[in-house]
C-alpha positions in Angstrom: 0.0 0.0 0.0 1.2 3.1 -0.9 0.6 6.5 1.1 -0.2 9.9 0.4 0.0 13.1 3.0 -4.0 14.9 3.3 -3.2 18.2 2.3 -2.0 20.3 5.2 -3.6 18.2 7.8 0.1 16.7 7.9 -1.9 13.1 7.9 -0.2 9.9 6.2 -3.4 8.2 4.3 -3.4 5.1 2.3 -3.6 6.2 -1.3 -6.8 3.7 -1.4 -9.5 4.3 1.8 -12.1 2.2 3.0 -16.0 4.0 1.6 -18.4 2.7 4.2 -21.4 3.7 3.0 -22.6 0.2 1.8 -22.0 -1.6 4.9 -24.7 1.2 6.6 -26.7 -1.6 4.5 -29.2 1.6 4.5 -30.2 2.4 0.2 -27.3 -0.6 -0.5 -28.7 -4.2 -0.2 -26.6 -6.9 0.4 -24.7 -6.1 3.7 -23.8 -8.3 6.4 -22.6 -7.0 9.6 -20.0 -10.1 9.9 -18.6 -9.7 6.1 -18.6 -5.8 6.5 -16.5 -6.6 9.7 -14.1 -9.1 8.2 -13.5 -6.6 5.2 -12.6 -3.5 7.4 -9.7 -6.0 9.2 -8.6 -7.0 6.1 -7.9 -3.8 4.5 -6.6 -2.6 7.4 -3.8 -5.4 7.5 -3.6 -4.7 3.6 -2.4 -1.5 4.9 -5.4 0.5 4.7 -5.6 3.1 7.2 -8.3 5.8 6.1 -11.8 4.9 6.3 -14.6 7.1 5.7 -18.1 7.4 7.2 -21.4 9.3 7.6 -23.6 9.7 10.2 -26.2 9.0 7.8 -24.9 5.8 7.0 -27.2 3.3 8.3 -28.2 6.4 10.9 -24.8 5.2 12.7 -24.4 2.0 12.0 -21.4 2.2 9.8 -19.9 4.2 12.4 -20.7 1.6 15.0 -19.1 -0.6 12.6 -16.1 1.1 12.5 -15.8 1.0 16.7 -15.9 -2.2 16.3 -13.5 -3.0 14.0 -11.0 -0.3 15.5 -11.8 0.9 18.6 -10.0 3.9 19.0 -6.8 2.8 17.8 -4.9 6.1 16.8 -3.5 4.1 13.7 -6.6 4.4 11.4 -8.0 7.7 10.9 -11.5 8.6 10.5 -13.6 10.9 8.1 -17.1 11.1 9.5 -19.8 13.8 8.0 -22.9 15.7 9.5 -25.7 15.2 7.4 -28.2 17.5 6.3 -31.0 18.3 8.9 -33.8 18.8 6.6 -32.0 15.4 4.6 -32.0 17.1 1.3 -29.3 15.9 -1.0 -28.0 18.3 -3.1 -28.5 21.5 -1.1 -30.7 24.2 -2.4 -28.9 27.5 -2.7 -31.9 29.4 -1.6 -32.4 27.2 1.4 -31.2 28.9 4.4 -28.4 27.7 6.5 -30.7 27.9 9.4 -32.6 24.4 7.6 -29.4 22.7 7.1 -26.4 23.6 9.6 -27.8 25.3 12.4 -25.0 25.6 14.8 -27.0 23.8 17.6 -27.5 20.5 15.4 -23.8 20.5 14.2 -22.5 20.1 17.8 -25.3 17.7 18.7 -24.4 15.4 15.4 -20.8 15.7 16.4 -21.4 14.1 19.8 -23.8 11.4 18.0 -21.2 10.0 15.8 -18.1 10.3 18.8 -20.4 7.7 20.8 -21.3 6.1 17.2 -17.4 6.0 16.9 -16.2 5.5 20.6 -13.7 8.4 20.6 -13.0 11.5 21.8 -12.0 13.2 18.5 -12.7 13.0 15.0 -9.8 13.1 12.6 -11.7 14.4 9.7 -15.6 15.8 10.3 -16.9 16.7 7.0 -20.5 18.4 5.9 -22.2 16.3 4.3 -24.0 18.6 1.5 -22.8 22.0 0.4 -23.8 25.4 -1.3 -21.6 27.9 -1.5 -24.4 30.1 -0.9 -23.8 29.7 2.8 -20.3 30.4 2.5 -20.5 33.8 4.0 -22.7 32.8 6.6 -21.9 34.0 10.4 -23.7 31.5 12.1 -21.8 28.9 10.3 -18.4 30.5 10.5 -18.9 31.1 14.3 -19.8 27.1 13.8 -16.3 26.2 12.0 -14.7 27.7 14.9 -16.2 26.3 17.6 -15.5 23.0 16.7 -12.3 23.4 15.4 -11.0 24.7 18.7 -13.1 22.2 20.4 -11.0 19.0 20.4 -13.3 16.9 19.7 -12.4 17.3 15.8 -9.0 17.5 14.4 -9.8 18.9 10.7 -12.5 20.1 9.0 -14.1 19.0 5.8 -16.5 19.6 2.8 -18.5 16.9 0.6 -18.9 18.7 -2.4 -22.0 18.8 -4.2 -22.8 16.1 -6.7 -21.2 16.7 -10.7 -20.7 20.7 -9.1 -16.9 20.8 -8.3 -16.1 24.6 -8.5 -19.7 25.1 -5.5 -17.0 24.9 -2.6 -14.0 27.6 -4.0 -15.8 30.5 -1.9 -15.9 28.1 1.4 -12.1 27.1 1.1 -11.5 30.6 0.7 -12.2 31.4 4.2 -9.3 29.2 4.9 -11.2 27.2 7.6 -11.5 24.1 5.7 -8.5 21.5 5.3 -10.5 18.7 3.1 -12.8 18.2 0.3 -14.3 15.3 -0.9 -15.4 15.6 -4.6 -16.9 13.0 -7.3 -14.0 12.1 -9.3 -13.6 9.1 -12.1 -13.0 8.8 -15.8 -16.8 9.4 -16.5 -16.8 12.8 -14.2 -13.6 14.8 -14.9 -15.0 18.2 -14.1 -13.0 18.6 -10.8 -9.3 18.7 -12.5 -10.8 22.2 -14.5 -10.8 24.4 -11.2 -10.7 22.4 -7.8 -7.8 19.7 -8.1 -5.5 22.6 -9.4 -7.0 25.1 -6.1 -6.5 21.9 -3.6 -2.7 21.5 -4.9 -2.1 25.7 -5.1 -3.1 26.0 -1.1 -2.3 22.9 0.4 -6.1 21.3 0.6 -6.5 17.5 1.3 -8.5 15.8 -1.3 -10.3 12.5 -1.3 -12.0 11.1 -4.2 -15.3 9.3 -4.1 -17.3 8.0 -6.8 -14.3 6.3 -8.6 -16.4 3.5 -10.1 -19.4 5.8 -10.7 -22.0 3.9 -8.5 -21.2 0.1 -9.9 -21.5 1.8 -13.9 -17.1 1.3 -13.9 -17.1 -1.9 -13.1 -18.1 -3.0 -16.2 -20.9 -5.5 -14.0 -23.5 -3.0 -14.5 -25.3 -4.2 -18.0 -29.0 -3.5 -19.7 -30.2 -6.7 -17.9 -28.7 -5.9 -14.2 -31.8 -5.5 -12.0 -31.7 -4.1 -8.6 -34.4 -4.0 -5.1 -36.1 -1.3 -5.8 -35.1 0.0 -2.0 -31.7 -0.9 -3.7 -29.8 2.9 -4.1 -28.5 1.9 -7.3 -32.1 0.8 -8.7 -33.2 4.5 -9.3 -29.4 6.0 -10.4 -29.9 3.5 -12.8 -33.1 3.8 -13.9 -34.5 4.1 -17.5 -32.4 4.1 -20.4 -29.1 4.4 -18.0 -27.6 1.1 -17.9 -27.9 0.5 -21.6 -25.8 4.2 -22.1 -23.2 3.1 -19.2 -22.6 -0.6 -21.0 -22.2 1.2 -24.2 -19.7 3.7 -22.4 -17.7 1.2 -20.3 -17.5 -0.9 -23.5 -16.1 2.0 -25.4 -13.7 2.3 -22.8 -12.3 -1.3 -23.0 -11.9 -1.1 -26.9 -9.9 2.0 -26.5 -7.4 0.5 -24.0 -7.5 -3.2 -25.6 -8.5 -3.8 -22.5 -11.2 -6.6 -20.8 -13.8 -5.4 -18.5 -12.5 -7.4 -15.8 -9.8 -4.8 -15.6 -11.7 -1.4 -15.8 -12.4 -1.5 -11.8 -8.6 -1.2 -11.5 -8.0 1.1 -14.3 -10.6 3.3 -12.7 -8.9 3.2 -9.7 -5.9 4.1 -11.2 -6.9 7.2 -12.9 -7.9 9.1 -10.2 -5.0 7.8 -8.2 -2.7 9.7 -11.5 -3.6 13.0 -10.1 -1.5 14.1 -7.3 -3.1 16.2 -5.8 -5.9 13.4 -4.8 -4.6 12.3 -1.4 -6.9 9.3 -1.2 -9.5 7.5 -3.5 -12.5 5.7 -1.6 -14.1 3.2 -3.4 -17.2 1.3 -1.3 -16.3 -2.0 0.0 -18.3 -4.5 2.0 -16.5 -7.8 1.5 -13.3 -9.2 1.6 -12.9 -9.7 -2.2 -13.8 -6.0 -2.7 -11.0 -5.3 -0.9 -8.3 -7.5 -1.9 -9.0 -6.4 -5.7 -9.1 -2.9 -5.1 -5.6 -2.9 -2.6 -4.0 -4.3 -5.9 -4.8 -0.6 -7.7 -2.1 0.9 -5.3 0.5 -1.6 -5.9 0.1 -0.9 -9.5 0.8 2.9 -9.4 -0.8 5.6 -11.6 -1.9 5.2 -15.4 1.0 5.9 -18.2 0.5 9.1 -20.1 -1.0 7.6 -23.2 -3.7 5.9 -21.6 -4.8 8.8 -19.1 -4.8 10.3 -23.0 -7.3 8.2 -24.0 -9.2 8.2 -21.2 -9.8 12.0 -21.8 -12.1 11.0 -24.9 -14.5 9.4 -22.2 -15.5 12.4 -19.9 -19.3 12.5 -19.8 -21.2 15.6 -18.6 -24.4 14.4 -17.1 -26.1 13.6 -13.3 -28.0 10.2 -12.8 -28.3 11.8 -9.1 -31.4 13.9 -10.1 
């Protein structure tokens, strides 16, 4: 495993992090608690030592998961996020701060997830949705600083809107936040126009989610996949969607000479080719997950001809809405 420092947090990451959303088993069927917990200890002795949460991950229980797993062992560091009150994903610039981030709710969340998580401090506490509409806002400034001096979290963090990479440049200008996280994979390109280059300019941690674009860059999303309709995955992929993502991926595999067995790594990789992307965190919730995806970091970033070609592939368009 190889390791990357988050920006000016001064934090040693593994270059590939552990997404837990999925083994929340909340929106992502398939879960079990025992397989969850036997794929968090082996990436961790595959030298995985990032792992990233929500509170609104199984309301807790990925978090709880994590505790488990860990403890509070000061070897793994944790990226948790406060979600939304009103639970409105993507923010609404002309909702009011007030709806979202009231101060009152952030502290309360924060001490929900330390007892979720059995510590004392966060490493990373991330909001969960964003606008830069609020960017200005007093209440949440006076918010940033209360919890940043409060111990109880270490760094402070942005998830950035969904396909909308530049919505966060007015927040990181206030110099009060250390990390994004930002949608980032051969299919969604957007962030290396204006954020990636900001991140690397002034010393911002990045970490990359998305990298296999819900399942679609796996190449094991096809027209005839068919998913619980509580399933996430079922309504990202509704309609016409899987057809135009098997016609992509497939694209994609001529174009390398590659099979499709391979694309999950060569996803992987890509992101991993941009250094200013301190960690990538594909969803994981089994052992084989885990062991595949490990293998990405061992093989290093892409060649320059095939990040080339991979350019051609960029495809503007949310399956969120």
């Amino acid at each position: 495993m190889n390791y990357r420092i988050l920006g000016r947090t001064g934090l040693k990451v593994s270059e590939l992090g552990f997404g837990a959303w999925g083994i929340g088993k909340v929106q992502w069927l398939g879960g079990e608690d025992q397989k969850s917990l036997n794929a968090l200890k082996l990436a961790r002795d595959l030298g995985v030592n990032f792992y990233d949460t929500a509170l609104a991950y199984g309301n807790g229980h990925s978090e709880q998961l994590l505790a488990q797993a860990f403890g509070n062992s000061p070897e793994v560091v944790i990226a948790s996020k406060i979600p939304p009150k009103n639970r409105i994903w993507p923010a609404n610039p002309k909702t009011p701060l007030s709806e979202v981030f009231p101060k009152h709710y952030v502290l309360a969340s924060l001490e929900e997830s330390l007892r979720n998580l059995g510590r004392d401090a966060i490493d990373v506490y991330q909001f969960h949705v964003w606008t830069d509409a609020w960017a200005d806002n007093d209440e949440w400034l006076e918010t940033l600083r209360e919890i940043r001096e409060s111990g109880k979290v270490r760094w402070v963090g942005i998830s950035v809107t969904e396909h909308d990479a530049a919505d966060v440049l007015k927040a990181l200008n206030t110099g009060l936040i250390d990390v994004v996280q930002v949608i980032y994979n051969i299919f969604d390109q957007s962030p290396e126009d204006e954020l990636l280059p900001y991140c690397s300019k002034n010393d911002i941690g990045v970490i990359a989610r998305v990298p296999f674009d819900e399942g679609g860059l796996t190449g094991k999303v096809r027209p005839e996949t068919e998913f619980e309709a509580t399933d996430f995955r079922a309504r990202y992929f509704r309609d016409g969607r899987k057809q135009e993502v098997w016609e992509r991926v497939q694209a994609i595999a001529r174009d390398l000479d590659i099979e499709l067995d391979r694309l999950a790594e060569i996803a992987l990789r890509f992101c991993l080719s941009d250094q200013s992307v301190s960690t990538v965190i594909p969803g994981m919730r089994s052992p084989s997950n885990v062991k595949s995806n490990a293998a990405a970091s061992e093989a290093g970033p892409l060649p320059k001809e095939i990040l080339e070609k991979l350019r051609a592939h960029r495809w503007e368009r949310n399956f969120y809405l």
